[in-house]
SENULO-501754 format. One record per residue (C-alpha): z, x, y. Coordinates in steps of 0.05 Angstrom, whole numbers, padded with zeros to 5 digits. Layout:
N
w, u, v
Z, X, Y
...
% end
This chain:
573
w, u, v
-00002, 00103, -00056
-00010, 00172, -00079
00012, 00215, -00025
00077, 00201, 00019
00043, 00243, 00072
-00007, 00204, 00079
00027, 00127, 00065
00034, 00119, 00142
-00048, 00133, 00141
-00068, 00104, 00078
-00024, 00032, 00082
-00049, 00032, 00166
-00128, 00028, 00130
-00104, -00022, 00084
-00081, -00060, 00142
00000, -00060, 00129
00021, 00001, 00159
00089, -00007, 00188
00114, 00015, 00259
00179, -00006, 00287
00215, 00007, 00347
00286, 00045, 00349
00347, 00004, 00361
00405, -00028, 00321
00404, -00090, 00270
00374, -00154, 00308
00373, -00222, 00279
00297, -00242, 00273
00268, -00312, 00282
00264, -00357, 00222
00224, -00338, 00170
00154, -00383, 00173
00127, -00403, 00115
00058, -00381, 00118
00023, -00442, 00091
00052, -00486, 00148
00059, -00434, 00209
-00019, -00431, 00219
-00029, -00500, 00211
-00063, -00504, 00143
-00141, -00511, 00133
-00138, -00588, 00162
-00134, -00541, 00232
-00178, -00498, 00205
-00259, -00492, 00237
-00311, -00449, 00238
-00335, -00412, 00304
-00304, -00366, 00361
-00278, -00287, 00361
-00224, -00271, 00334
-00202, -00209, 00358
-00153, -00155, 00327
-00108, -00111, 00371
-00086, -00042, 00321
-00051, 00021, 00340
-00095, 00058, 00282
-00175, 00066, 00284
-00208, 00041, 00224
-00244, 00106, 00211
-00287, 00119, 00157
-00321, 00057, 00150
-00351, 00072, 00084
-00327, 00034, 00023
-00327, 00096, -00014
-00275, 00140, 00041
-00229, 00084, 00049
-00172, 00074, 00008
-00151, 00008, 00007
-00095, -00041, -00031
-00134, -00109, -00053
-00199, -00089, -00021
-00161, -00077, 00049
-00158, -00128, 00111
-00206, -00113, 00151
-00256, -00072, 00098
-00260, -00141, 00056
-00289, -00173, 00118
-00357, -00126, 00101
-00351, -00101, 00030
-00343, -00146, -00035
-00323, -00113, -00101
-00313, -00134, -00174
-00247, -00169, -00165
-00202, -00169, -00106
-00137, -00201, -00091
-00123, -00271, -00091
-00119, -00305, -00027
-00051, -00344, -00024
00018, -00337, -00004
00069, -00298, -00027
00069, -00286, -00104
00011, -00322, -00117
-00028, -00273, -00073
-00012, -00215, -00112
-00052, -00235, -00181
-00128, -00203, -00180
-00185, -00249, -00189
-00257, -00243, -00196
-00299, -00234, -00134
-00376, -00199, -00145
-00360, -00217, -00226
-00351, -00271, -00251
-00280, -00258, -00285
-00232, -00198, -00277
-00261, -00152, -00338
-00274, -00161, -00406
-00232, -00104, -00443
-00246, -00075, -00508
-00187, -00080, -00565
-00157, -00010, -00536
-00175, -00019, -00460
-00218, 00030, -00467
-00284, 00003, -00448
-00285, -00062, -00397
-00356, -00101, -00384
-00362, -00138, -00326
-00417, -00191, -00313
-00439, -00201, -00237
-00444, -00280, -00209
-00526, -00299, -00202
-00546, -00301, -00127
-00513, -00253, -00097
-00555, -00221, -00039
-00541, -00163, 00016
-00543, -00174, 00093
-00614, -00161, 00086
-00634, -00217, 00024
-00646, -00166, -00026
-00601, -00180, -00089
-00543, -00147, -00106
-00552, -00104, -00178
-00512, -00080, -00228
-00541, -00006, -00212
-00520, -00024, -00135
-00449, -00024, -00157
-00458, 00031, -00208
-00485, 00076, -00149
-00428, 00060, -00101
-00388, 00077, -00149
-00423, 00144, -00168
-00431, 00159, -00086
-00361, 00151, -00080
-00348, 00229, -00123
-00384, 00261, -00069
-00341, 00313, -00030
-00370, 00300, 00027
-00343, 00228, 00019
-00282, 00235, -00004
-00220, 00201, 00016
-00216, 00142, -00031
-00169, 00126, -00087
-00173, 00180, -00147
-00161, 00138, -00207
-00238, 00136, -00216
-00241, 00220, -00221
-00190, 00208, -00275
-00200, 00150, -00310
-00283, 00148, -00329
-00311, 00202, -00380
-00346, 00255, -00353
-00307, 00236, -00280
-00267, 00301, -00278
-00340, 00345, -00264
-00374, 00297, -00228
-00400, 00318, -00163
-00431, 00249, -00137
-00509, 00231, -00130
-00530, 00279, -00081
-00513, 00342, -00127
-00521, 00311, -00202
-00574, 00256, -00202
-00567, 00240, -00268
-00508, 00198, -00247
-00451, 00184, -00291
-00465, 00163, -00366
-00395, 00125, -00368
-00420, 00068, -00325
-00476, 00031, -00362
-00524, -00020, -00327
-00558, -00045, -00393
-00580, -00102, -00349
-00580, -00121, -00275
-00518, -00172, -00276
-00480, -00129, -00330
-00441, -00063, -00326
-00399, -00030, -00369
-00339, 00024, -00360
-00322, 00078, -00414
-00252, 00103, -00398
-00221, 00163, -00434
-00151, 00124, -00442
-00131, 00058, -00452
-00120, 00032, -00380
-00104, -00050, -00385
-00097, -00045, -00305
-00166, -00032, -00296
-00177, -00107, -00259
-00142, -00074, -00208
-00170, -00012, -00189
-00237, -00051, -00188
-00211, -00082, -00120
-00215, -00013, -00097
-00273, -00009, -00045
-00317, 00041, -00091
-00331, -00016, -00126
-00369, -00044, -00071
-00447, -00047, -00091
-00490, 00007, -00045
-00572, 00005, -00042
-00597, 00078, -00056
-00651, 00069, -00010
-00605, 00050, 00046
-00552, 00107, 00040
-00551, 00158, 00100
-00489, 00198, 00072
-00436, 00210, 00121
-00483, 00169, 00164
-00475, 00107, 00127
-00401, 00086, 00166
-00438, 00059, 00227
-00490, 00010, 00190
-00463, 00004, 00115
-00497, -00058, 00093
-00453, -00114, 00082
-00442, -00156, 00009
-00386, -00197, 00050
-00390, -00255, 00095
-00391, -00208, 00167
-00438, -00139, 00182
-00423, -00084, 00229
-00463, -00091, 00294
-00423, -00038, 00326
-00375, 00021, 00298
-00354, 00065, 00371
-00304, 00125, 00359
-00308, 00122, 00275
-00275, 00053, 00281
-00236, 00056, 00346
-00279, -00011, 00363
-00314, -00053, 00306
-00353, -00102, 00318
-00361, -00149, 00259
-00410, -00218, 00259
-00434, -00259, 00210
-00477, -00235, 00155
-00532, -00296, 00145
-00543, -00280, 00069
-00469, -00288, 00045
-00456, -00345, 00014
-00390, -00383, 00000
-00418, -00412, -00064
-00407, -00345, -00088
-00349, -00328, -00068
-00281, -00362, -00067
-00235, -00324, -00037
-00263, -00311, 00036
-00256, -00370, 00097
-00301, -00337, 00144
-00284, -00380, 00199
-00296, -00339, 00257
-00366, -00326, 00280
-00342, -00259, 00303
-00295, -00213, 00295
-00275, -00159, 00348
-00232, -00105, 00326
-00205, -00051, 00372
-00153, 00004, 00357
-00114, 00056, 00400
-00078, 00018, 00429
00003, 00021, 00436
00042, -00017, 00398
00087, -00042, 00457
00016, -00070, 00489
-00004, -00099, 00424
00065, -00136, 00427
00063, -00161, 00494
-00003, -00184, 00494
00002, -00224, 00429
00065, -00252, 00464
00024, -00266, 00529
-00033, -00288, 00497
-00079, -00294, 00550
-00157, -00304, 00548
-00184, -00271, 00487
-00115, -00249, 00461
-00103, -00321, 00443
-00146, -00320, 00392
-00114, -00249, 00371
-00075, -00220, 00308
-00052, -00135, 00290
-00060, -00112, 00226
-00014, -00054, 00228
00044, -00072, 00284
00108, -00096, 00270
00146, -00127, 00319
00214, -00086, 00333
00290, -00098, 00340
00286, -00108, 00418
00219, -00147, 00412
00249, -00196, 00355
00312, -00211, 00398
00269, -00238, 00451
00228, -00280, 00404
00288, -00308, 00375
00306, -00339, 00434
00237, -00366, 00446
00215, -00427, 00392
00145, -00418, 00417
00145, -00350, 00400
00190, -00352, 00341
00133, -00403, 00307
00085, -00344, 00326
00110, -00290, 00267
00090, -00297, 00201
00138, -00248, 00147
00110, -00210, 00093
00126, -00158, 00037
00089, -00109, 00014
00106, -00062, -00051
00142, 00005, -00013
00208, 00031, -00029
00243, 00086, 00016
00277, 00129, -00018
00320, 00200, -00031
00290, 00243, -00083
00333, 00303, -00111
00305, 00368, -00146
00344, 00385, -00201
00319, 00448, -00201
00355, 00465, -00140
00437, 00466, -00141
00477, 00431, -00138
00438, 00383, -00148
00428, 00403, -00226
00486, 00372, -00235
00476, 00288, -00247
00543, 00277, -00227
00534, 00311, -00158
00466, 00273, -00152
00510, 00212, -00176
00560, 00222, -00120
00512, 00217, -00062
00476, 00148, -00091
00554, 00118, -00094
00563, 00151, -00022
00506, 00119, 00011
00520, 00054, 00063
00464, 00021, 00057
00482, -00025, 00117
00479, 00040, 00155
00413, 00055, 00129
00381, -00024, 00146
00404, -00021, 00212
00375, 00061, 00232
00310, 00017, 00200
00304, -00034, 00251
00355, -00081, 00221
00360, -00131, 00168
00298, -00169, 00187
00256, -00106, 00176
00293, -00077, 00123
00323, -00099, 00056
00365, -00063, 00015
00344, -00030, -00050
00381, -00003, -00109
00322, -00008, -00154
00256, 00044, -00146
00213, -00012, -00159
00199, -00070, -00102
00237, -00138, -00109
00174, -00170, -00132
00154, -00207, -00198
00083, -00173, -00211
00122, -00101, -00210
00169, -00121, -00262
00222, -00128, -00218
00279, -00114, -00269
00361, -00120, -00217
00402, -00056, -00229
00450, -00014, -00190
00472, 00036, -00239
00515, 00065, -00178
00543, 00005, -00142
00559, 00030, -00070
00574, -00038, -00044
00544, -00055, 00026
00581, 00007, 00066
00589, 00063, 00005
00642, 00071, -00046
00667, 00144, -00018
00725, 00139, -00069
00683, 00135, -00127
00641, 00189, -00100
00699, 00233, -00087
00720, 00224, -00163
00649, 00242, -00188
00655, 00304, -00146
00712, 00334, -00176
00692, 00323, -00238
00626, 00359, -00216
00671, 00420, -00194
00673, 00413, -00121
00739, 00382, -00114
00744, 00392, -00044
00673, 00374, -00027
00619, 00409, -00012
00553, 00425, 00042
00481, 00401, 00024
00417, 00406, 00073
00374, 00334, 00079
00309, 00352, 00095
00276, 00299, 00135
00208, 00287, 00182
00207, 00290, 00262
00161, 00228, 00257
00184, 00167, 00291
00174, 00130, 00231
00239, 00100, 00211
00225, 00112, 00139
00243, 00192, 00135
00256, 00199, 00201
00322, 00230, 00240
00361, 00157, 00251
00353, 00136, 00173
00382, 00222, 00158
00433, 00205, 00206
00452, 00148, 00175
00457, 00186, 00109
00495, 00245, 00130
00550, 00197, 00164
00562, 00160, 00101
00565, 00219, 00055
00615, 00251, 00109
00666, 00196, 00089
00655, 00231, 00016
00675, 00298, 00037
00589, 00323, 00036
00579, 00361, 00096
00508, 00353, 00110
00458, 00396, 00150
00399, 00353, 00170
00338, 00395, 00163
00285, 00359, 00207
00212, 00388, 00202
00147, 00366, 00236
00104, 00320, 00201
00048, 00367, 00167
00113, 00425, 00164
00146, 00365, 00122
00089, 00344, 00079
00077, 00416, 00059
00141, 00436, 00040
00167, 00366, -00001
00097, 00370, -00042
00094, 00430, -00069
00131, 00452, -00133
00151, 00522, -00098
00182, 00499, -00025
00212, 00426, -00049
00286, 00426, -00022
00338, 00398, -00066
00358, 00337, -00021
00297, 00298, 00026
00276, 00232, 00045
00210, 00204, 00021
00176, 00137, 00005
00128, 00108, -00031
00066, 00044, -00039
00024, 00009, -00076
-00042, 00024, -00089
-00040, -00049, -00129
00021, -00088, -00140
00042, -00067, -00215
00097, -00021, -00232
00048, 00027, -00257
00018, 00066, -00191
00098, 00071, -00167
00124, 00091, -00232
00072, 00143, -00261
00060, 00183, -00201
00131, 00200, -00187
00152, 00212, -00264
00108, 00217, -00312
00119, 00290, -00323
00041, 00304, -00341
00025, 00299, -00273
00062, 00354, -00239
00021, 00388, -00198
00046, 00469, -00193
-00010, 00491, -00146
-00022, 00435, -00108
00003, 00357, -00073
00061, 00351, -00125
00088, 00279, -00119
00139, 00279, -00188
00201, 00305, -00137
00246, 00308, -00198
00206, 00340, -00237
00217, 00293, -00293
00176, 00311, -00358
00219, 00267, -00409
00162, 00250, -00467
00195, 00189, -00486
00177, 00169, -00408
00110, 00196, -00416
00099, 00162, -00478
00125, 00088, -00454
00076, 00099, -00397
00018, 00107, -00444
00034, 00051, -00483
00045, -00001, -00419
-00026, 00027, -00389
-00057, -00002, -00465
-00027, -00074, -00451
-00075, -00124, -00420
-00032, -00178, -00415
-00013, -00166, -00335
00059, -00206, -00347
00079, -00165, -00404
00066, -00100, -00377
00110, -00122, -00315
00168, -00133, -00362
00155, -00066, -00384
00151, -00024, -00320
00218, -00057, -00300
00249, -00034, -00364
00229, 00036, -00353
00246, 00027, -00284
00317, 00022, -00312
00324, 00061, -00355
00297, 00120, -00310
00345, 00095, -00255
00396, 00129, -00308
00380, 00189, -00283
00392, 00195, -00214
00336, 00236, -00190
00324, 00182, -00133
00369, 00133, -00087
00330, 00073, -00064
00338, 00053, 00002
00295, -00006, 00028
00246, -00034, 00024
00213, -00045, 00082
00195, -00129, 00118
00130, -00141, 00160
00142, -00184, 00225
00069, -00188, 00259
00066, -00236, 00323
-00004, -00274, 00328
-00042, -00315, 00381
-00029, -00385, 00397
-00097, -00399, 00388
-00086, -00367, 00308
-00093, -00424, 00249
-00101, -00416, 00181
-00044, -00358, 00163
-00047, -00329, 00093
00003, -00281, 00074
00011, -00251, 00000
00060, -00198, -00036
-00006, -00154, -00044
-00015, -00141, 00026
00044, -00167, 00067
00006, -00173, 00127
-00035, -00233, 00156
-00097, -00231, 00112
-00163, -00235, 00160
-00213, -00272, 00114
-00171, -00328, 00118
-00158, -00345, 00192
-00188, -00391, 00240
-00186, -00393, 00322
-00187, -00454, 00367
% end
């Protein structure tokens, strides 16, 4: 997602945020495949509550504030957009497929312009049919700075989306989305962008009557295109309650279960409580799941020891690589070799285990995830081994100048977040001790942290940092963090090595004019590569999701797109 400040926020709304307990490495319990740990759709009935136990409110419950991967868990429960993400497991679950249309886009010969034509019959919680201006009007609604919050690509990607103000200010609307009729609507882009079937899972794509919108208002009652409607939003989304919207039909829509009559969501709560009371499953928490809490090292030992519970955790992934990021403007980390030193120094076994362990965390050596749809491409252009090749290290460093060694500051956050946190810059400074790097661990306060690491005047030379996808596809990790146009100088800067190579920039612009999904990923990995060169980063992990669920739970789904227990699918006893 775009901003590492806000990926703890942003991933929590699109229901795989990750929070895991301190502790040391902890075998978890067998990995369930997801297609037989809930039982499969023979167990699989309609009626009941299912409830959801979250640490994180699901505030600002308007499809065009959230910002969402796939649509989001919860949000895809209420609003329907022009595709969304398949429902399956694992790898199948990250391709996009139609939803509100009736295919993923129809792109002009340079990606350019995409037409989209909407499935007949689709109606709104209160009958009324679902139009091509509906959608057009979301969309439009969503530009409002008073709403704001949701993905940018939008502001950047239609013509004329740059000055846009949103409905309320220009009522014109936007002349880049045409509704020449009321099932047909049409996208004018100002560059080729052959990923465009994704960002139209985005929630500002879900369709919004004019005469229903109350402006910031509209988060308690939005009206619902999706098979449940709010009947009750306390605390901006500390406590949803979600039940069945009577006009949503499953002849329309393939991808959603709907099994539950209701759905019961309440947030707040602490993630230790969430645990035990999946665990316990008592009364209405047997028929309960979390979108956003991982089970920790502690809490995983226990469960392996327990088959019940063990057949109670389904495992997912979810496109996020931790990470060190260097500024080369900043010595001595101008110097590759220096920056080459630390990514041979680094014990990655070290790393895992300040990360919960090896059943949270898996090693990375590559910037992209270890998936197929983000053209996953193996390297390790610095092969540290499992525990750090300090004698390679110590080679590059004389060579760099600093024969006997040298001092760096890691700047890292305070949060408890095990991501950027003070065990993983721990970790790191022990290994690169072994190297002869003396290392100062600079920890800051979240915002303190945020502010200084994103802007192009305060970044240090050496931090931690992370990053997630907005849709899984090499291009929203890859462009972001090095295509060199978008360095911000007087704002959220996100490229932390400052990378402006054009033949980068240019490879970029010619993967976003492929349509053919598979053949961009082989490109994105390439350029993944071939940027790994470089050295401006040191992968990590990449974080794994272990959620516990209720014994009453059926039906689990889990895909690469979200990594997390997907709620339109389930079912309760």
């Amino acid at each position: 997602m775009r901003q590492p400040s806000l990926i703890a926020r942003r991933v929590a709304v699109a229901s795989v945020s990750l929070v895991v307990a301190a502790g040391a490495a902890a075998c978890g319990p067998e990995d369930n495949d997801a297609k037989s740990s809930g039982g499969g759709d023979s167990q699989a009935k309609k009626g009941g509550t299912l409830s959801v136990l979250n640490s994180n409110p699901q505030s600002d419950f308007d499809p065009a504030r959230l910002y969402t991967s796939g649509g989001g868990n919860v949000p895809s429960l209420v609003f329907r957009t022009l595709t969304t993400r398949n429902r399956e497991n694992g790898a199948a679950g990250s391709e996009v497929v139609p939803d509100l249309a009736t295919d993923t886009g129809r792109p002009s010969k340079n990606a350019t312009v995409w037409t989209y034509t909407l499935k007949k019959g689709l109606t709104f919680e209160d009958g009324s049919p679902i139009t091509s201006a509906d959608i057009k009007y979301g969309i439009e609604r969503s530009f409002a700075a008073e709403l704001s919050g949701g993905a940018p690509y939008l502001r950047d990607w239609l013509i004329g989306g740059a000055d846009y103000q949103g409905p309320y200010k220009d009522k014109k609307g936007l002349d880049s989305i045409e509704t020449p009729d009321d099932l047909t609507i049409v996208f004018h882009l100002n560059k080729p962008e052959g990923e465009f079937p994704y960002l139209a899972t985005q929630t500002q794509f879900t369709p919004v009557p004019k005469a229903k919108d109350t402006g910031t208002k509209y988060e308690q009652h939005p009206v619902s295109s999706g098979p449940y409607k709010v009947v009750k939003n306390e605390n901006d989304g500390e406590r949803l309650l979600l039940e069945r919207n009577t006009h949503w039909s499953a002849s329309t829509d393939a991808e959603r279960k709907a099994y539950p009559d209701k759905i019961d969501v309440r947030s707040g709560l602490d993630s230790s409580v969430i645990n035990q009371r999946l665990s316990s499953s008592q009364g209405p928490d047997a028929a309960a799941v979390t979108t956003d809490t991982n089970l920790g090292p502690a809490e995983l030992a226990k469960v392996t020891g327990d088959k019940e519970l063990a057949s109670r955790v389904g495992t997912g992934h979810f496109g996020y690589t931790n990470y060190i990021a260097f500024n080369p403007k900043v010595k001595p980390f101008d110097n590759p070799k220096v920056r080459q030193a630390i990514s041979y120094a680094i014990d990655r076994s070290s790393v895992v285990n300040a990360a919960g362990g090896s059943s949270l965390a898996e090693p990375a050596t590559t910037y992209l995830p270890n998936q197929k749809s983000f053209g996953y491409t193996p390297y390790d252009h610095f092969p540290a081994g499992a525990s750090g090749n300090a004698a390679k290290a110590k080679e590059l460093l004389k060579e760099a100048g600093y024969k006997n060694g040298l001092s760096v500051t890691l700047t890292h956050s305070n949060s408890k977040d095990f991501e950027t946190s003070p065990e993983i810059a721990t970790a790191i400074q022990d290994a690169l001790k072994k190297a002869g790097i003396t290392v100062k661990l600079q920890g800051l306060e979240s915002n303190d942290y945020s502010d200084k690491v994103q802007s192009v005047s305060t970044e240090p030379g050496f931090f931690l940092a992370h990053w997630g996808a907005d849709w899984p596809s090499g291009g929203p990790f890859l462009a972001p963090i090095f295509d060199g146009r978008q360095i911000v100088k007087d704002g959220a800067n996100f490229n932390t090595g400052l990378l402006n190579d054009k033949s980068v920039n240019d490879e970029i612009d010619a993967i976003n004019k492929l349509t053919d999904l598979d053949e961009a990923a082989k490109r994105w990995g390439a350029l993944d590569k071939k940027i790994g060169e470089q050295a401006l980063t040191v992968p990590l992990f990449h974080p794994v999701y272990k959620r516990l669920y209720g014994k009453d739970v059926k039906n689990i789904v889990i895909s690469d797109w979200t990594g997390v227990l997907d709620i339109s699918q389930v079912a309760v006893k």
